[in-house]
Every structure is written in structure tokens, then in C-alpha cells.
C-alpha positions as CSV (number, residue, x, y, z in Angstrom):
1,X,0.0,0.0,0.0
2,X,1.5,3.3,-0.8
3,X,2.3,5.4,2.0
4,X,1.2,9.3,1.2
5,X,2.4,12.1,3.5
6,X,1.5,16.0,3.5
7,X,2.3,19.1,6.4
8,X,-0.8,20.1,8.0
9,X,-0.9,23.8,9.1
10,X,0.9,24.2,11.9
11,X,-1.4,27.5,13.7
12,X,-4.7,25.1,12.5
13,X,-3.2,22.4,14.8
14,X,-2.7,24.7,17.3
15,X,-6.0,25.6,17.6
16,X,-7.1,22.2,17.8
17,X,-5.0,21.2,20.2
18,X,-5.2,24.3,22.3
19,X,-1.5,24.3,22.5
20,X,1.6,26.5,21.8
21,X,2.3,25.8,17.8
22,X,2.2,22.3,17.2
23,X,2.7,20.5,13.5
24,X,1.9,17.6,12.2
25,X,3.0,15.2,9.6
26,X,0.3,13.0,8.6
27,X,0.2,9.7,6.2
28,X,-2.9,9.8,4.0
29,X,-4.6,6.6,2.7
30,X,-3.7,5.3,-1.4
31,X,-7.0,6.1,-3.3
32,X,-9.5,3.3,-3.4
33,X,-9.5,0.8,-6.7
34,X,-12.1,1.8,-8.7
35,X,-15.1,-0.1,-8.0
36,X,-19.2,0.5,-9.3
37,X,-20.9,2.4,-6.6
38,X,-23.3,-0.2,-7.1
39,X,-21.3,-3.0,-5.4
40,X,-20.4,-2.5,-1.9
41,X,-16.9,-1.9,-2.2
42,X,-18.1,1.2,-4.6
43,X,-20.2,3.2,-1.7
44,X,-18.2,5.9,0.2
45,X,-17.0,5.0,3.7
46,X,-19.2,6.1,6.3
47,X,-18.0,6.6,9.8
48,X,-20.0,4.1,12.0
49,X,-19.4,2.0,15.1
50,X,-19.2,-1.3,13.4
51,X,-18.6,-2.3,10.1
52,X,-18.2,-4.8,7.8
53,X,-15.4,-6.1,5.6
54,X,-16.9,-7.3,2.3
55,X,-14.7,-10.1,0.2
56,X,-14.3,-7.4,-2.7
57,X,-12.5,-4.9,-0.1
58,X,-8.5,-3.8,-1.1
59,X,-5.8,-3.7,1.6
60,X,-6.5,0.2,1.4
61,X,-10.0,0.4,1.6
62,X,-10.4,-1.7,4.6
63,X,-7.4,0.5,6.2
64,X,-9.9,3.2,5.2
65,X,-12.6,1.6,7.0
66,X,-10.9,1.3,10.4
67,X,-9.8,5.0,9.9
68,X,-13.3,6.0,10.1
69,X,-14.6,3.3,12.9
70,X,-15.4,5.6,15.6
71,X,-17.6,5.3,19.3
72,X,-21.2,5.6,20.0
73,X,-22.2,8.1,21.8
74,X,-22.5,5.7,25.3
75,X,-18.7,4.7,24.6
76,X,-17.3,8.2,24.0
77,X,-19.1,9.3,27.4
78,X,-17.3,6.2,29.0
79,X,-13.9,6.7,27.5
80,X,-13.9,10.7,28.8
81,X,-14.7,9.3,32.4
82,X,-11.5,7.5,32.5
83,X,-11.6,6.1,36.0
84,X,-14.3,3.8,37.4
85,X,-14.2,2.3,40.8
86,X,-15.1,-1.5,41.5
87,X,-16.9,-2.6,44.3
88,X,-16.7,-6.5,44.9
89,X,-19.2,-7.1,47.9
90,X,-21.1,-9.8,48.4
91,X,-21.2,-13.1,49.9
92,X,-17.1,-13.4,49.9
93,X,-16.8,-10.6,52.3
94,X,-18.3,-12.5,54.9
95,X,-16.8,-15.9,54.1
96,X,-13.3,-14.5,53.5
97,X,-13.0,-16.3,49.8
98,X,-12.4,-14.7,46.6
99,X,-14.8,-17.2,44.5
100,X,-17.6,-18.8,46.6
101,X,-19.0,-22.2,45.9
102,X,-22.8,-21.1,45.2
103,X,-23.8,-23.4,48.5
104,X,-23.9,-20.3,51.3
105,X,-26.1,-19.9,53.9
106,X,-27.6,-17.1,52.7
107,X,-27.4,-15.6,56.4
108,X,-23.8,-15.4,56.4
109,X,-23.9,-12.2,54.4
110,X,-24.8,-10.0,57.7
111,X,-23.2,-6.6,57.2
112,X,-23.4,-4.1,60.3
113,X,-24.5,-1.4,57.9
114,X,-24.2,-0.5,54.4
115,X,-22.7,2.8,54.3
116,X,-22.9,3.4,50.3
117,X,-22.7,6.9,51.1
118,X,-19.3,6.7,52.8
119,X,-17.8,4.0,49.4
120,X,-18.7,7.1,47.0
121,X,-17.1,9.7,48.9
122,X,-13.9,7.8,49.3
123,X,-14.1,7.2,45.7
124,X,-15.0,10.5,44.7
125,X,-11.7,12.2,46.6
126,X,-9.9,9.4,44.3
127,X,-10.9,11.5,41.2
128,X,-13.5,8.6,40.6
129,X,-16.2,9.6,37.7
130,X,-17.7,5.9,37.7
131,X,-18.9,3.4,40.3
132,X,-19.7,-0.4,39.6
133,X,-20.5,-3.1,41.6
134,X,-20.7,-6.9,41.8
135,X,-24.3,-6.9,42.1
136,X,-23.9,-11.3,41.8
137,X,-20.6,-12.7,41.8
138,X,-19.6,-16.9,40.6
139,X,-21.2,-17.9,43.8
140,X,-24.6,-16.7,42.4
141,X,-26.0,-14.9,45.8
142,X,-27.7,-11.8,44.6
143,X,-27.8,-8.1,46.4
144,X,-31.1,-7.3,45.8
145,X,-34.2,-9.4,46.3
146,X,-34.9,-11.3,42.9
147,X,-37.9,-12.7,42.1
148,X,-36.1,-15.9,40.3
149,X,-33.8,-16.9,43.1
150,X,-33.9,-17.7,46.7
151,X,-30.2,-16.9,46.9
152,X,-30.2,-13.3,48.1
153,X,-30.4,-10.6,50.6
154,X,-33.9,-11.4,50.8
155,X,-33.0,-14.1,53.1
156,X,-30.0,-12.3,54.9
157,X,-30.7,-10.2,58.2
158,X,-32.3,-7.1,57.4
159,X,-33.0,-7.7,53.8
160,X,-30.9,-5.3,52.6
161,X,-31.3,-4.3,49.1
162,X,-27.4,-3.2,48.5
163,X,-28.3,-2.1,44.6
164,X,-30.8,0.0,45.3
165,X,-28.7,1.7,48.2
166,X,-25.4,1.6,46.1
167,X,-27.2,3.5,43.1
168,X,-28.5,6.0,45.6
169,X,-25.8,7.0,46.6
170,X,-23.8,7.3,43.4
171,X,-26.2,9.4,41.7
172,X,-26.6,11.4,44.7
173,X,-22.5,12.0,44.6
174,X,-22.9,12.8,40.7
175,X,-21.2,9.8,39.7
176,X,-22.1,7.5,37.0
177,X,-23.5,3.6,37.7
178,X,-22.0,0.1,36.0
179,X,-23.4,-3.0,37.7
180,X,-21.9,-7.0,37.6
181,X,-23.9,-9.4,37.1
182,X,-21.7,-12.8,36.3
183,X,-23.0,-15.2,33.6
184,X,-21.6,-18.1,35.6
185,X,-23.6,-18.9,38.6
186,X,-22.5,-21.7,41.3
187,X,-25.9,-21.6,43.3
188,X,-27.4,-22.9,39.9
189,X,-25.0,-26.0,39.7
190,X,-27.4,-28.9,39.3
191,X,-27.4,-30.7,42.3
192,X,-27.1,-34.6,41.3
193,X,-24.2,-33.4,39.0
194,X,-22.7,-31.7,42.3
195,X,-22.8,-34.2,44.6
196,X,-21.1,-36.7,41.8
197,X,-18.6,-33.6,41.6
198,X,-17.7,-33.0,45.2
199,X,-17.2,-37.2,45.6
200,X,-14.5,-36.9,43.1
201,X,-13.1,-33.9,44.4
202,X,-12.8,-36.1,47.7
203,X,-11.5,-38.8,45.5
204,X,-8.9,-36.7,44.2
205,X,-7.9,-35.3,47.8
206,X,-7.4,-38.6,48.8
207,X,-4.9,-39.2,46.3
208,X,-3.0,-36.0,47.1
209,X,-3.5,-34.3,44.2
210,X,-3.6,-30.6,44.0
211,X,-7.0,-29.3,43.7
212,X,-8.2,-26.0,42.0
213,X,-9.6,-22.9,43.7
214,X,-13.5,-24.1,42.8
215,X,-12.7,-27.6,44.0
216,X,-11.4,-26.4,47.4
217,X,-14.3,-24.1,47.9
218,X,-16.9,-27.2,47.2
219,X,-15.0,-29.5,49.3
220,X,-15.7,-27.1,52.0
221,X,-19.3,-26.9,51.4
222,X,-19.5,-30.1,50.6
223,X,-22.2,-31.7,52.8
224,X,-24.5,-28.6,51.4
225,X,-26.1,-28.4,47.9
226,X,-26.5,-25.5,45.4
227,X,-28.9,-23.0,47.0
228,X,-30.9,-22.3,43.3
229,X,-32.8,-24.5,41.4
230,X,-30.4,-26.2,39.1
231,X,-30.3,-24.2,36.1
232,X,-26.9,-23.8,35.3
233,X,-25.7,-25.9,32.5
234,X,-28.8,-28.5,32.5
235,X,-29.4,-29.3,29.2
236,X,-32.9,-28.1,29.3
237,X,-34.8,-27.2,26.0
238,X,-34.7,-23.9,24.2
239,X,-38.4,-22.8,24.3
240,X,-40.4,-19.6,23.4
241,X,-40.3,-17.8,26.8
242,X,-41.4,-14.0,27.9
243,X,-39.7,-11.8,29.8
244,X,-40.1,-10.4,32.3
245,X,-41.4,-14.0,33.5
246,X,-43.9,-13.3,36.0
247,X,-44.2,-15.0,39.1
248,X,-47.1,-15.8,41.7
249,X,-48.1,-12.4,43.3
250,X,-45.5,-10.2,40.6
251,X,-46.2,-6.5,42.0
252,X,-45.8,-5.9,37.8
253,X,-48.2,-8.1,36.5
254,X,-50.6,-4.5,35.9
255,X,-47.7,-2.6,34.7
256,X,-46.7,-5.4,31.8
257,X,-50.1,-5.4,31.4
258,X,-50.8,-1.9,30.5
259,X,-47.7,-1.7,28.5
260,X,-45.8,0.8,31.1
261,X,-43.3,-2.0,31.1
262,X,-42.0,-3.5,28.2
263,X,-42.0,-7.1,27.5
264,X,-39.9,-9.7,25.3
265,X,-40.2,-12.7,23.3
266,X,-37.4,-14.7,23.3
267,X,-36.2,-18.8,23.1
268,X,-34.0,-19.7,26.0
269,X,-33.4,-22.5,27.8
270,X,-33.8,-22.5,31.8
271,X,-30.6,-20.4,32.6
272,X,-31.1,-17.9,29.7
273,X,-34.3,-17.1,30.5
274,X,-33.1,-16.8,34.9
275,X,-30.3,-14.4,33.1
276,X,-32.7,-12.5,31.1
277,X,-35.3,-12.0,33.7
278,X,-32.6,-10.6,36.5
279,X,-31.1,-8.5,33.6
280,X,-34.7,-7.3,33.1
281,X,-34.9,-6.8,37.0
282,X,-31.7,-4.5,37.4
283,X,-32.5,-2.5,34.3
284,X,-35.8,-1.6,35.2
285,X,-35.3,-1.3,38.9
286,X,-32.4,0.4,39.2
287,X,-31.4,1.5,35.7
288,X,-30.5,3.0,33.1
289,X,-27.2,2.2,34.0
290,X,-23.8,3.1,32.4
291,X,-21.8,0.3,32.1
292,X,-22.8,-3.5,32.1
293,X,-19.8,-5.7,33.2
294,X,-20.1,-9.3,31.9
295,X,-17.1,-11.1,33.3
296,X,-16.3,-14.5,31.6
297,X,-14.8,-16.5,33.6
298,X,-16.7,-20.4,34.1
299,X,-15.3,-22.0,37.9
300,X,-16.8,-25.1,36.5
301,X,-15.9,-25.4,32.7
302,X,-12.9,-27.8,33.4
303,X,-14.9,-30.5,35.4
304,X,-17.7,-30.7,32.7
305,X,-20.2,-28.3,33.6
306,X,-20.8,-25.5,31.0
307,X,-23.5,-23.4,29.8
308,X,-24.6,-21.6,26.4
309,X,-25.2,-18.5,26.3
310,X,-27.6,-16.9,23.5
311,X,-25.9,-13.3,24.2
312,X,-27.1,-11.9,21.3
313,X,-30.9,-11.9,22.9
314,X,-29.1,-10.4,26.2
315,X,-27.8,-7.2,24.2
316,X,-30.8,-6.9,22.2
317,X,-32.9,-6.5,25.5
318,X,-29.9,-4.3,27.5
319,X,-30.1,-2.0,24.1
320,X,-33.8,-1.9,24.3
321,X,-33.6,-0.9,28.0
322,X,-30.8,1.6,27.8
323,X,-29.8,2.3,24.6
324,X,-26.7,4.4,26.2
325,X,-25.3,1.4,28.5
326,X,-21.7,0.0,27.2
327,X,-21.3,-3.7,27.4
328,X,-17.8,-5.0,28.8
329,X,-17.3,-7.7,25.9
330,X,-20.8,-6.7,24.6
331,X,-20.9,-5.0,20.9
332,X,-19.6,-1.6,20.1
333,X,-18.6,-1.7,24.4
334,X,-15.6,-2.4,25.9
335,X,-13.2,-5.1,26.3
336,X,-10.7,-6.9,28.5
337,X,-7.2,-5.0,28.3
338,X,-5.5,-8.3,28.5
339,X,-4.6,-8.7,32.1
340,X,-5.7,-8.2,36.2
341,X,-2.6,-5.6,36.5
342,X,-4.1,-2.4,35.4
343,X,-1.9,-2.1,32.5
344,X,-2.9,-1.2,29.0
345,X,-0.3,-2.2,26.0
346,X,2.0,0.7,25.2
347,X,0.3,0.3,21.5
348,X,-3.4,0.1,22.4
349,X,-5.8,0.1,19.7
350,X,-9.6,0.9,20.4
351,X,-10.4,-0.2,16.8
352,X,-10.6,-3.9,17.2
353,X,-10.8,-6.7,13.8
354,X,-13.5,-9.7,14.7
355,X,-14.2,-12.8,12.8
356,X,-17.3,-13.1,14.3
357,X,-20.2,-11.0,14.6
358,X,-19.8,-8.8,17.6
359,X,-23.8,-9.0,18.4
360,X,-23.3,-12.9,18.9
361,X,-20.5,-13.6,21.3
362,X,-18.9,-12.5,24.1
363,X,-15.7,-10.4,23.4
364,X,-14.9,-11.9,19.9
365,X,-11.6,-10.9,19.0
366,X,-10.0,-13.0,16.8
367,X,-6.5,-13.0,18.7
368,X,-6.4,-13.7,22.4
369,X,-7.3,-10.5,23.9
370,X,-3.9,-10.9,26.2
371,X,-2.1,-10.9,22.9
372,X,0.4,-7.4,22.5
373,X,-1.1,-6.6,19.1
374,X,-4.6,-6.3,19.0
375,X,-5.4,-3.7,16.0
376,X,-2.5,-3.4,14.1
377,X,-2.8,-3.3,10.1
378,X,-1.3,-6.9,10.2
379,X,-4.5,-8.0,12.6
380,X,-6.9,-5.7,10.2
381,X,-6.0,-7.5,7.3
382,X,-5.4,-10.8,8.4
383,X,-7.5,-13.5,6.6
384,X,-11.2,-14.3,8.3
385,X,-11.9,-10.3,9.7
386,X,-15.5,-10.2,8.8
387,X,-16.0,-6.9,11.1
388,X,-14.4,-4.3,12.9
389,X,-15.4,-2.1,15.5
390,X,-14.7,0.7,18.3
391,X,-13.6,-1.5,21.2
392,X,-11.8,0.3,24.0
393,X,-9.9,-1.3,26.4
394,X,-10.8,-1.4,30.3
395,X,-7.5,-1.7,32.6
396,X,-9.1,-3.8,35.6
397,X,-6.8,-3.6,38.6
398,X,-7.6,-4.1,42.4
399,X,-6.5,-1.6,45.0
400,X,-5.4,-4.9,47.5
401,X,-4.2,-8.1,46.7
402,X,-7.7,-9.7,46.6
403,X,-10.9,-8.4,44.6
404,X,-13.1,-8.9,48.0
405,X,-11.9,-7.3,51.2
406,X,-9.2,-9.2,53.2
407,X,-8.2,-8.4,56.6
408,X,-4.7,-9.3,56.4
409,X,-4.3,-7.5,53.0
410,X,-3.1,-4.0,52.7
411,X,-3.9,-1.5,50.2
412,X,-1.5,0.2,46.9
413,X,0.3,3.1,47.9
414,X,-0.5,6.6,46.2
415,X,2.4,6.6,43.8
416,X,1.7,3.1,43.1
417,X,-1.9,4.3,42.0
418,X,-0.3,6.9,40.0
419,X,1.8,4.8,38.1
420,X,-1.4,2.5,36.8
421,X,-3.1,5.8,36.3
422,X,-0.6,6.5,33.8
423,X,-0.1,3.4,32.8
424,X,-4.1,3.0,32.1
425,X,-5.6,6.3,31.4
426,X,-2.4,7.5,30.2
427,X,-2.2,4.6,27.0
428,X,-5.3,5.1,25.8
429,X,-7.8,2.7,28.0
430,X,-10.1,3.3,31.4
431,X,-8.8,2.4,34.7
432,X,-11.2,0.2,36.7
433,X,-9.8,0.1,40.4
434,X,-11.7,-1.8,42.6
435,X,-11.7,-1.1,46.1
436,X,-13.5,-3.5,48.3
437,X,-15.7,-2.5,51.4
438,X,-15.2,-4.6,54.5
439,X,-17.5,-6.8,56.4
440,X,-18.3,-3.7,59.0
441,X,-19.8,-2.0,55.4
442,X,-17.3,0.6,55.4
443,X,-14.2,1.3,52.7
444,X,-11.4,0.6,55.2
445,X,-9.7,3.7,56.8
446,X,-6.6,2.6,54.8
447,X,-7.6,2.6,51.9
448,X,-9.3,5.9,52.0
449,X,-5.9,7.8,53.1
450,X,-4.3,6.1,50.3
451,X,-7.4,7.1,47.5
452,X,-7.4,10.6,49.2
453,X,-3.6,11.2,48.7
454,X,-3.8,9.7,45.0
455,X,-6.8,11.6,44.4
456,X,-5.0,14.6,45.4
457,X,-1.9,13.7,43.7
458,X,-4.5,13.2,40.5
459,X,-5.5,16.8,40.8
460,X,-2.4,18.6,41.1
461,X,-0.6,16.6,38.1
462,X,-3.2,16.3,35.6
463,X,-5.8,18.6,37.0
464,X,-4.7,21.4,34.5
465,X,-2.1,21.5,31.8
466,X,0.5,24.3,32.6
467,X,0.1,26.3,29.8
468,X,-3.3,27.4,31.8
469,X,-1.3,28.4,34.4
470,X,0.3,31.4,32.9
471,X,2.8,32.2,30.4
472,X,5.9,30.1,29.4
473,X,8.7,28.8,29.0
474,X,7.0,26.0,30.7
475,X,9.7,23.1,32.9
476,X,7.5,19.6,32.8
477,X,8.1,16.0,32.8
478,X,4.7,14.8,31.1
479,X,3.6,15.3,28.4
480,X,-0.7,14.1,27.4
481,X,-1.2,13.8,23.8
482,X,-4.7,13.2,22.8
483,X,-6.9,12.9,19.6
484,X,-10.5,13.8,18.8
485,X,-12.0,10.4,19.2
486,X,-15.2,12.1,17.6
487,X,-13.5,11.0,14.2
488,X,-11.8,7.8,14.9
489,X,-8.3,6.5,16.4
490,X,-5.9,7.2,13.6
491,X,-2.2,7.9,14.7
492,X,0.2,4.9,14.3
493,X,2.9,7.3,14.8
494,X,3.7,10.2,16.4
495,X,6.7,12.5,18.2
496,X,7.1,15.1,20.5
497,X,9.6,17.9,19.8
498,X,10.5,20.8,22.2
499,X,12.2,24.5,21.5
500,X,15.0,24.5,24.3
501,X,17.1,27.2,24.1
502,X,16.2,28.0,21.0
503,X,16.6,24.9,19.3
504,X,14.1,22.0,18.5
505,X,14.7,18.9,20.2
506,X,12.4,15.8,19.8
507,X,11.7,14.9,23.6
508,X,9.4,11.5,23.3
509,X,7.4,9.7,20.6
510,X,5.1,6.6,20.9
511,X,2.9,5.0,18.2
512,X,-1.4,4.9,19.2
513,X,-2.3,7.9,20.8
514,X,-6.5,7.4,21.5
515,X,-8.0,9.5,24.0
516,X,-4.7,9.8,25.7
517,X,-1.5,9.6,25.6
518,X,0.9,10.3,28.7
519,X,4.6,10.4,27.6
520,X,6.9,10.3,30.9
521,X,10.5,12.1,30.4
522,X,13.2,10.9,31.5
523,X,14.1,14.2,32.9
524,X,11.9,17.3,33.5
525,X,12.7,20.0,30.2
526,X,12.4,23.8,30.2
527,X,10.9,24.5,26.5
528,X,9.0,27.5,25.2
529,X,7.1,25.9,23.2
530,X,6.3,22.0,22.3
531,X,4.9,20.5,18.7
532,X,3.3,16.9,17.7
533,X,4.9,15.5,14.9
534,X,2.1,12.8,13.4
535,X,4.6,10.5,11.4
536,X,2.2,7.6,10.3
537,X,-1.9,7.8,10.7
538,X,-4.4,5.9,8.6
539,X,-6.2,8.7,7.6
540,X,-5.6,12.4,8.2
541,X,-5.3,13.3,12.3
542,X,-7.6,14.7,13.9
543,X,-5.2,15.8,17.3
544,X,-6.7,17.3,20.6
545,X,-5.5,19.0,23.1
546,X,-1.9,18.5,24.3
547,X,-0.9,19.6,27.8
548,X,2.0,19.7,29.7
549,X,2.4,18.6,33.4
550,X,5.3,18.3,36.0
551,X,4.9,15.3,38.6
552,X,7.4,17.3,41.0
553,X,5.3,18.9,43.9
554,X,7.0,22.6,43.9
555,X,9.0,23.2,47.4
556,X,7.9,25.0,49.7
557,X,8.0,28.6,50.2
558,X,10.3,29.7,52.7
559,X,9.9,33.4,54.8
């Protein structure tokens, strides 16, 4: 493919980026093959969140295409949030485990209170625009009283409804909602294939081999059976089912019935219709929400217990419900970064290729998604990409060693918080930082002075750029390079020069920029004025503001 290259006017870029002169060199596309506008491969390129790649595409024309793959609305309002705090509370809090078996008393879950008010200020003076929480873990207890399930707070003391109080409270703090809700669900394990199960755990035990996590959590519960009813994996038939599914006594039956609340036709089998109908419940309960997190991890898949998922009738009813909500590994949402650490790929890619149709599977990608290239041209035109799509990546990360709260376990300093700040938000994906409350229903006094500090850190770094501090020559150690996400991610190449003394040096470069790019220098530099040098982009840049920031807290004044 030929590689075209043309100087964009430096004082235009300046405006854009809101920045002392900056210039840019940008790569524009080879023209198209010429093709009938009758055939697909004739029609212009449209910029859309998904798209197609038809067999008569060129090398250049599908490069086109990702050049003009850009967010939905609900995506770009997620990617400018940047950080979103987890909350993993549930059953595991009180049982001291990380993944339950599904078998708990349900009376075990017995917090003192449920201080939602006190989580969103400790996440709010973390610079926290986003709140989600594990509203049913693996284990399958629920925190807030379902209908479908007798595996909730509805049978724990008090009866609290923890959703209902956790969105409370976030929206009263201004912050934006995500909610959990795991497609795996132990307390649905059917119950003659878990007793089999837990004998050959015991089996296996007695023959000293090591056992898994799951297996050591069901050999503990193992005199007790799945608290649900079974659903989970039973081969039961795909029939025509409605949803919301209403139940003996349904304080909705009048509103479905007038038509205030919507209902759905769909084929499922036992656990697809359970799913739908609690999807239904948190949606129209406690919704719209921001952010649905789907996690995908089975306990069960490697001892033979595994469950289909019809995900495409999930989405269909989550876009019906809230046409704004992004999906984590749902269509045109969000994705995995690739690892637990918090870490995004120093070449991050929001523009994702997929075999598959995005609408029927969950995540898709076509390479692992802990693989270091995810969007490169090599991935875009390898052989089998039927679609690509805006796909952001979500750096998960939790603030302690565990994702549920620990006693023994202490939490990330502020400068280790930083560092996956930059190391997240500052490579083009969200941070997710989870910070568990404990048993008492509090954040932990710890981990408040640590989120407090960062917080503040967070705000006197990054809080402006120093250019809006007054007139230069400016001395910084940062630099953020950003591009207007409104038209796509295009930059596959990029430096950053600097006028010291007169003369211009080039002081960093990096390849993806995104919604962000944080460039640390080695050294802080004292420049009058800074310039972005695009050196290979798909299609022409569109570049947004770069700022300058120095990490160094100034000394202080002395009388």
C-alpha cells in the first residue's frame, strides 16, 4: 500500500490542540480501486461504530474503514470518564474467599450497615467519575431481592437491598452507575451433577493431588447443595419464553399489562431465561445504568459443567432498555485490556478486527485478547476479519491483593496508584480500580488515606495542563497527547519535539495515541514551546488538546 504524506498547518493544529504551535505530519490513505458504486466496495466510507469487511475490499479500503470506525455516543461518554471504581461485595466478604461455591447460607452475608454513602465519597476524593459493583458474583447470591432466586439478601438479616442503596448514593455524589452481574452462577450448579462432583473432588484429595480454587471451595461446602434451582448448564430445551417472566403475586403483573413495562419474546433455555429476567430486573429497577460488566470466567468449565449463552438476545434486550449502557465484551462496548494488573499495551488500539459477529459472542476478537497486538494493520488484514469495531480497552486492577476485602491485605500506595493511572488512562484505556468495602460495610480507613492522597496527587498533576497556568517557558516531565475520538483513532505514529534554548529537540514519541497519551520524560525540560509531529496515521489526524504537566510537587516557600 502506498504510503502518502502532506504538512498540515501548523497554527490550524494549534488551535485544535489548544497548545503553543504544534505541527503535524500525517500519512494519507492510497486512493480506493475503482469499484461501481453499485457494489459494496463502490459506496463511500461512512464513519459508523461497526462495520463490515466485504470479500471485494482492497488492503487500502479496509485500512480506510478502520480510519473511520469511531464510538457511539455511550462509549465516547465512558472513554472521557476515565476512571471507574469496583466494588466487589457480596457473599465473599463475609466468608473471607475470593470465589464462593454457590452453596452459602444465605445468612452469612450479615453486614453491620451498608454505608454506600461513605464507598462514593472515598471514591469521589480518588478523582472517581464511575462506580460499579458486583451486584452477583460466581457464587450466584444476589444483592437485591430477585424474584427468580432464593439466593439473596432477601434471606439475609435485614433484607438489605445493597443495589438500590449503592445507586442511591452514586447518583446522589454525581457519579455515573455500572453494575456486575456474572453469567456463571455456582448456586445454579445442578445438584445430582454436584454431589457426583464433590465425591471426586474427595477422590482426588485422597490421592494427594492438587486441587483448584472451585474444588477447594466445594470441598468445603460439601455436605451442602446449590442454593438455586439447578439451572446452570442442565441441558434443558430452548423454548419460546417472555420476559419479564412473571411470578405468583409479581407486584408488575398490571404494569406489563398496560404496557408501562416492556415485554420480550425470546427462546431460552432455563438459565437464559433466569439471566434475562434478572437482567430485566436490574434495568428496570435500578437503571438506566452506564456500564454493564459481563465477566467470563466459568469456575466449572474444566470438570464438565458448561452453559450456552444466546448473548445476542441479552444485548438486544440491555439495548432496548438503555440504549446508552456499554457492554464489557458486549458489541460496540468495551473489552478486557488483556490482564488483572491495570496495565494497558503501550500500543493500544480501540479499533478492534473480529471474525465473528460482535452482536453474537462475548468479546470476539480473533486473537487472544492478552495478545500485545490487538489492532495493528497486520491484525486488520489478516485472513477471516469479517468486522471491525470501536472497542476500548478497560485496565481492571484491584486496589489490594484480593478483589473482595481481606483483613490481612493492605492496600496500593498513592504513587503506586499513579503509576497505573498513567499506565491505564495514560495509553489510551479506562482504569477500573476496585476497592473492596469490609464486612463492618465501610471502605477501610486505609484505603481511604491512600485514595485521598492519589486523588489529590490526580488533581495537582493532571488537573490542568501548565500552559493554563500562565505564560511560558514551561519546565514539565509529562507530556498528554490526545486525539479527537469524535473521528476515529488514527495515529500509528507520532513525536514530540521541544524548543530549548532556541533549538528543537524531539523529547518523546510513541505510536497509538487514542483518547490519551501520557509520555513520561526521562528528565523534566524547560521548553517555550512543544509541537506533535504525526509520522504515520491511517487517515488524516484529527489531534486534541496537548498539555504539559510536571509530577514534581513545587517546594515550599520559605519566609
Amino acid at each position: 500500500m502506498a504510503r502518502r504524506t502532506h504538512v498540515l498547518s501548523a497554527l490550524a493544529l494549534a488551535a485544535a490542540a489548544a497548545l503553543i504551535p504544534v505541527q503535524a505530519t500525517a500519512q494519507q490513505p492510497a486512493p480506493r480501486p475503482s469499484a461501481s458504486p453499485a457494489t459494496p466496495c463502490g459506496a463511500p466510507v461512512r464513519p459508523a461504530s461497526q462495520m463490515t469487511v466485504d470479500a471485494c475490499d482492497s488492503p487500502d479500503r479496509i485500512i480506510e474503514k478502520a480510519a473511520n470506525i469511531v464510538p457511539t455516543p455511550g462509549q465516547l461518554a465512558w472513554q472521557q470518564r476515565e476512571v471507574t471504581a469496583f466494588t466487589h461485595f457480596g457473599m465473599n466478604t463475609f466468608t473471607n474467599r475470593e470465589w464462593g461455591s454457590g452453596t452459602e447460607d444465605e445468612k452469612l452475608f450479615a453486614p453491620k450497615s451498608i454505608d454506600a454513602d461513605q464507598w462514593m465519597s472515598a471514591y469521589k476524593a480518588a478523582g472517581v467519575e464511575q462506580v460499579m459493583l458486583t451486584v452477583k458474583h460466581h457464587d450466584g447470591f444476589v444483592l437485591y431481592p430477585s424474584r427468580y432466586t432464593d439466593h439473596s439478601v432477601a434471606l439475609s438479616p435485614g433484607s438489605p437491598d445493597v443495589v438500590a442503596a449503592y445507586v442511591k448514593a452514586a447518583r446522589k455524589a454525581g457519579l455515573k452507575v455500572g453494575l456486575y452481574l456474572s453469567p456463571s452462577d455456582g448456586a445454579e450448579l445442578p445438584h445430582a451433577w454436584h454431589a457426583e462432583w464433590v465425591e471426586k473432588i474427595r477422590a482426588k484429595q485422597a490421592e494427594g493431588k492438587p486441587l483448584s480454587l472451585p474444588e477447594r471451595m466445594a470441598l468445603e461446602d460439601g455436605d451442602r447443595a446449590p442454593a438455586g434451582q439447578g439451572r446452570f448448564g442442565n441441558g434443558s430445551a430452548v423454548t419460546e419464553r417472555t420476559i419479564p417472566t412473571l411470578v405468583p403475586g409479581d407486584d408488575r403483573a398490571a404494569r406489563v399489562k398496560s404496557g408501562k413495562l416492556p415485554t420480550f419474546k425470546v427462546r431460552a433455555d432455563d438459565y437464559d431465561a433466569y439471566y434475562l429476567n434478572q437482567l430485566y430486573e436490574i434495568f428496570t429497577q435500578y437503571g438506566p445504568v452506564e456500564e454493564l460488566w459481563l465477566d467470563g470466567a466459568n469456575p466449572w468449565s474444566g470438570s464438565g459443567i458448561t452453559q450456552k449463552y444466546d448473548v445476542k438476545q441479552w444485548f438486544d434486550m440491555v439495548k432496548a432498555l438503555s440504549p446508552n449502557t456499554v457492554v464489557f465484551q458486549g458489541p460496540q462496548g468495551v473489552r478486557w485490556v488483556g490482564n488483572e494488573s491495570g496495565v494497558a499495551r503501550e500500543t493500544e488500539w480501540s479499533v478492534t478486527p473480529h471474525t465473528t459477529d460482535p452482536w453474537t459472542g462475548l468479546g470476539s476478537l480473533p486473537n487472544d485478547s492478552t495478545d500485545a497486538d490487538i489492532g495493528s494493520r497486520t491484525k486488520l488484514l489478516a485472513p477471516g476479519v469479517n468486522y471491525l469495531q470501536w472497542y476500548p480497552a478497560e485496565a481492571d486492577v484491584s486496589n489490594r491483593p484480593g478483589w473482595f476485602y481481606h483483613q490481612n491485605e493492605q492496600p496500593k500506595t498513592p504513587a503506586q496508584l499513579m503509576n497505573l493511572y498513567e499506565k491505564s488512562v495514560g495509553r489510551n484505556a479506562s482504569l477500573l480500580l476496585n476497592v473492596p468495602p469490609a464486612p463492618d460495610g465501610r471502605i477501610a480507613d486505609a484505603d481511604v488515606a491512600s485514595l485521598t492522597a492519589f486523588g489529590a496527587d490526580l488533581r495537582r498533576i493532571y488537573g490542568s495542563g501548565l500552559r493554563e497556568q500562565g505564560p511560558g517557558p514551561y519546565t514539565f516531565d509529562r507530556v498528554a497527547v490526545r486525539e479527537d475520538i469524535r473521528h476515529g483513532q488514527r495515529v500509528e505514529k507520532f513525536a514530540v519535539e521541544a524548543r530549548i534554548d532556541g533549538t528543537w529537540q524531539r523529547i518523546a514519541e510513541g505510536t497509538t495515541i487514542g483518547h490519551e497519551r501520557i509520555l513520561p520524560l526521562p528528565a523534566a525540560v524547560t521548553a517555550s514551546a512543544v509541537r506533535v509531529e504525526v509520522l504515520e496515521s491511517r487517515a488524516k489526524p484529527h489531534l486534541g488538546a496537548t498539555t504539559l504537566h510536571l509530577t514534581t510537587a513545587p517546594a515550599p516557600a520559605t519566609s
